[in-house]
N, C-alpha and C positions, 0 to 999 in steps of 0.2 A: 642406572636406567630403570631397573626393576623396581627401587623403590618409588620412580616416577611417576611410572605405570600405574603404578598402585594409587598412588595420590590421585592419579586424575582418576581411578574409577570408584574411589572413594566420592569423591564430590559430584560424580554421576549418581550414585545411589543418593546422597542431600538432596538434587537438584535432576528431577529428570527433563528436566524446564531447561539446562544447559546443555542437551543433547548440539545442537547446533555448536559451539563454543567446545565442545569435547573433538567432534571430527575435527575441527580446525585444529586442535592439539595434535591428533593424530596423525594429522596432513603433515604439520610443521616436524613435528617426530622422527616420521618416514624422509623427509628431505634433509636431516643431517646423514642419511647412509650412503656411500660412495655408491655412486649409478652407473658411473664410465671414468675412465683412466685412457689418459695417453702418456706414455712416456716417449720422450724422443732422445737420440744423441745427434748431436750437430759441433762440426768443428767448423771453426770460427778465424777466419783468415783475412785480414786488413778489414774486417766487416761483411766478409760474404761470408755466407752460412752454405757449408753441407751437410746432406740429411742422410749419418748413416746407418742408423737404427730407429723404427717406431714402432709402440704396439699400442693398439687403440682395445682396450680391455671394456667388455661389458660385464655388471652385476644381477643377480638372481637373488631372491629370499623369499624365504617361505616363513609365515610368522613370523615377520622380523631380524630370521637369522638367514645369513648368506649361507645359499646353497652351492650356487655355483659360480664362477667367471671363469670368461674365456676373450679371447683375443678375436675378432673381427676375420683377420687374414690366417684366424687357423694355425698359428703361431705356439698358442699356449690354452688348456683349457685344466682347469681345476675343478672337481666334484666334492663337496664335503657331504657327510652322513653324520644325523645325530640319536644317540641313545637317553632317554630322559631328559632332554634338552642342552646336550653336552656333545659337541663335537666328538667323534669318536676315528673317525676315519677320512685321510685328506688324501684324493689321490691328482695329480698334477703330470702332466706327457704335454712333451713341445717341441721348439726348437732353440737352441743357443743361439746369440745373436743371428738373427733371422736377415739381416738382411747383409751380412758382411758374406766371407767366403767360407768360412767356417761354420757352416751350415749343419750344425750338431742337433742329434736328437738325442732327450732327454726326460727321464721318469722318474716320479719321485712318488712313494709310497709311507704314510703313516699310519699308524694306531697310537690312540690318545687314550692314558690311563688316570685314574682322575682316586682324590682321597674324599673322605665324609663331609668335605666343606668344599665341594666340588674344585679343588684347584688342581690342576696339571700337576703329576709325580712324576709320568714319564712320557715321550715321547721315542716310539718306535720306528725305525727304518726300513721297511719289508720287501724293497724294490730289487734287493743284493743275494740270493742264496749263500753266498762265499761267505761273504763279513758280514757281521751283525752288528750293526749302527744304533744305539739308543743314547736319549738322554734323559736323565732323572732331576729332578726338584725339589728341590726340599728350599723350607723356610722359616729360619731359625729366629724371626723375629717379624713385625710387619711392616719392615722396610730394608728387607735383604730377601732375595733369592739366589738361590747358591744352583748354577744349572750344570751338572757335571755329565761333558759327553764322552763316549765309548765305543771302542771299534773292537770288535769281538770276534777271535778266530774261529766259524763253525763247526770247523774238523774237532778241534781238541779243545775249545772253550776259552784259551787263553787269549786273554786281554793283552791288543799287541798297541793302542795307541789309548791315551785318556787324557783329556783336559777339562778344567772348570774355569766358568765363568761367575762371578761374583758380581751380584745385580745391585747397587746401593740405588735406593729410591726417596725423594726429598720431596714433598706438599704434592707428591703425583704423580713427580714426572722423575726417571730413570738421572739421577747426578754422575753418577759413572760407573764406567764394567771395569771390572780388573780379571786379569786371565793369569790363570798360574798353571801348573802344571800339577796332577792329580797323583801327584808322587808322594813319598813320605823320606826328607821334610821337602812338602809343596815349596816351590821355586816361582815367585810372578815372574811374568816376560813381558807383559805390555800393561796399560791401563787407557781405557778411554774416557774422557771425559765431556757432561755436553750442556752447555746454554738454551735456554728457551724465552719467548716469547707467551703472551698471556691470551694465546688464543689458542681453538680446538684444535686438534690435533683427528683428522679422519678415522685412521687406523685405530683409534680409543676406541668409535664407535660400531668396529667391526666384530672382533670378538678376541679378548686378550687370550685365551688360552691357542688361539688359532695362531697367533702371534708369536706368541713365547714356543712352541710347536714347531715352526718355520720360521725363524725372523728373515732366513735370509730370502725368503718369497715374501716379504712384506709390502705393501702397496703404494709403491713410494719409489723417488728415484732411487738405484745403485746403491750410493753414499750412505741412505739413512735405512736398508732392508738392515733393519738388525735389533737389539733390544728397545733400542729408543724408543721404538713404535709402541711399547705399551702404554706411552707416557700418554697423561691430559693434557701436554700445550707440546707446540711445534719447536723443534731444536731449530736454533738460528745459527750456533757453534758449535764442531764437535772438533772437539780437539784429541789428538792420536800423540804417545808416549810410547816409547820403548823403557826398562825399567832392569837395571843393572844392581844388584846388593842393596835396592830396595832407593836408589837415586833415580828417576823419572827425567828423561831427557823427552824435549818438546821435540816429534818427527815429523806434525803435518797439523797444520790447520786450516778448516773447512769452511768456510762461512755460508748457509744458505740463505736464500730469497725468498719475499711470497709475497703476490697480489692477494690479496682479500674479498670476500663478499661481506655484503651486508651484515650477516649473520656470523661473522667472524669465522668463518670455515674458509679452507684456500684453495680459490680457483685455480694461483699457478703457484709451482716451485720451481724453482729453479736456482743453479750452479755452475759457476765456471773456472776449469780449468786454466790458468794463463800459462804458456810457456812463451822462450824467447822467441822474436819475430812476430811479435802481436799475433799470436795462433793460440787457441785454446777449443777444450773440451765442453760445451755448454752441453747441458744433461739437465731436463725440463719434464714437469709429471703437469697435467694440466686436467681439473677434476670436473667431474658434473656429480649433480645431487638429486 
C-alpha cells in the first residue's frame, strides 16, 4: 500500500493537471478499509433462523490507520495507539457472548515491539499481574514465521506453559500453521491447513502486525480469527489435523461462503454448521466499506 501511495504522488508532482483523478484514487483507497462489521450467530432449524449473538462493530482511522472500533450496543470497544507509525499499544474491554447467559466481562491488553525493518518481534499481555503472557517472532526466511507464545510465572520467572506456531506462507496467503510444543525435542500436535480464493481479503488491508498481535480478535467470523487473516485472498477451506509421530489425521473441515462486491471485497461471509436433525450453527460477518 505504501509503495502505492507513493506512485500516485509521484504522478501528482508530473501532472498537477491530475489533481481531480488523484482524490478519486484517494476516494477509491479509503473504500477498501473495513467501515462496519456485523457478525451474527443463528441456529438454523428446518429453516427457521434464531438470532443468538450479534455485534454490529464500527471503524475509526486517523491517516489511514485504524484507531479504534467498537460495537454499536457497547459490547466491545478496542483503542489502538501508534509510535512512529507502528502500532504500539492495543487495548480491548467487552463482553463475552453478549447476548447468551453467559454474560462475561472481558480485557485485553498489548504492547507491540517491533525490529529495524519494522516487523513484530513481540507481543505482550499486560492485562494479568499474576502471569506474564507474551509472544515473540521471529523469521527465518520470508515465507515462515515462527510465533512462540509463553506463560510466564511473576513470582519466580519460571516458564510454566510455551507453545509455537509455525506460519508457512505461499504467493501471500498463509498455506498452513503447524503447532508444536516449545520443548526440546519439540513435539507437533496439530497442523492446519487453508484454501483460498483470488479475491481481497479485508483484514490484509487493516494492518498485519495488528493481526499477527491478536489473531484471535481478527475481524472476521469465529472460524477464521486466527493467522489466516494476514493473507491477501479469502480462505474458502480450512482444513483442521491432529498429528501423531508426525502422521496427520484429517479432524474437521470448514468450508466458507462470500457474496462479493464489485470490487472484489466481501460484503458477506458466511458458515454453516450442520448437525443431525437439519439444525445447524450459521455464523455470518457481513462488511461495509
Amino acid at each position: 500500500m505504501k509503495k502505492y501511495l507513493l506512485g500516485i504522488f509521484f504522478i501528482y508532482l508530473l501532472s498537477c493537471g491530475n489533481s481531480d483523478n488523484l482524490e478519486n484514487e484517494n476516494v477509491n483507497l479509503q473504500n477498501t478499509k473495513i467501515q462496519t462489521l456485523t457478525i451474527q450467530d443463528e441456529e438454523i432449524d428446518n429453516g427457521n433462523a434464531t438470532l443468538y449473538e450479534k455485534l454490529d462493530f464500527k471503524f475509526e482511522y486517523a491517516q489511514n490507520k485504524l484507531i479504534k472500533v467498537w460495537d454499536i450496543h457497547n459490547n466491545y470497544t478496542e483503542n489502538l495507539s501508534y509510535t512512529n507509525n507502528l502500532i504500539t499499544n492495543i487495548n480491548i474491554s467487552g463482553y463475552s457472548y453478549p447476548q447468551l447467559s453467559n454474560h462475561l466481562f472481558f480485557k485485553v491488553k498489548r504492547n507491540l515491539f517491533y525490529d529495524n525493518n519494522q516487523r513484530i518481534i513481540k507481543s505482550e499481555a499486560v492485562e494479568s499481574p499474576n502471569n506474564y503472557r507474551y509472544t515473540t517472532f521471529e523469521y527465518p526466511s520470508a515465507n515462515i514465521i515462527v510465533a512462540k507464545n509463553y506463560l510466564q510465572n511473576s513470582f519466580d520467572g519460571s516458564i510454566t506453559w510455551s507453545q509455537k506456531s509455525i506460519i508457512y506462507l505461499s504467493n501471500g496467503n498463509v498455506e498452513k500453521v503447524e503447532i508444536w510444543s516449545n520443548t526440546i525435542p519439540s513435539i507437533q500436535s496439530s497442523v492446519t491447513k487453508y484454501e483460498y480464493d483470488q479475491k481481497i481479503n479485508p483484514n490484509h488491508s487493516v494492518d498485519i502486525n495488528r493481526i499477527l498481535a491478536l489473531p484471535e480478535y481478527s475481524f472476521n467470523v469465529f472460524e477464521l480469527q486466527d493467522y489466516s487473516q494476514i493473507s491477501n485472498n479469502n480462505v474458502i477451506k480450512k482444513m483442521k489435523y491432529t498429528v501423531n509421530n508426525t502422521v496427520e489425521s484429517l479432524s474437521e473441515t470448514v468450508n466458507v461462503h462470500y457474496n462479493y462486491q464489485s470490487n472484489n471485497l466481501p460484503a458477506t461471509i458466511y458458515l454453516q454448521y450442520n448437525y443431525s436433525g437439519n439444525t445447524g450453527l450459521k455464523v455470518s460477518a457481513i462488511y461495509g466499506y
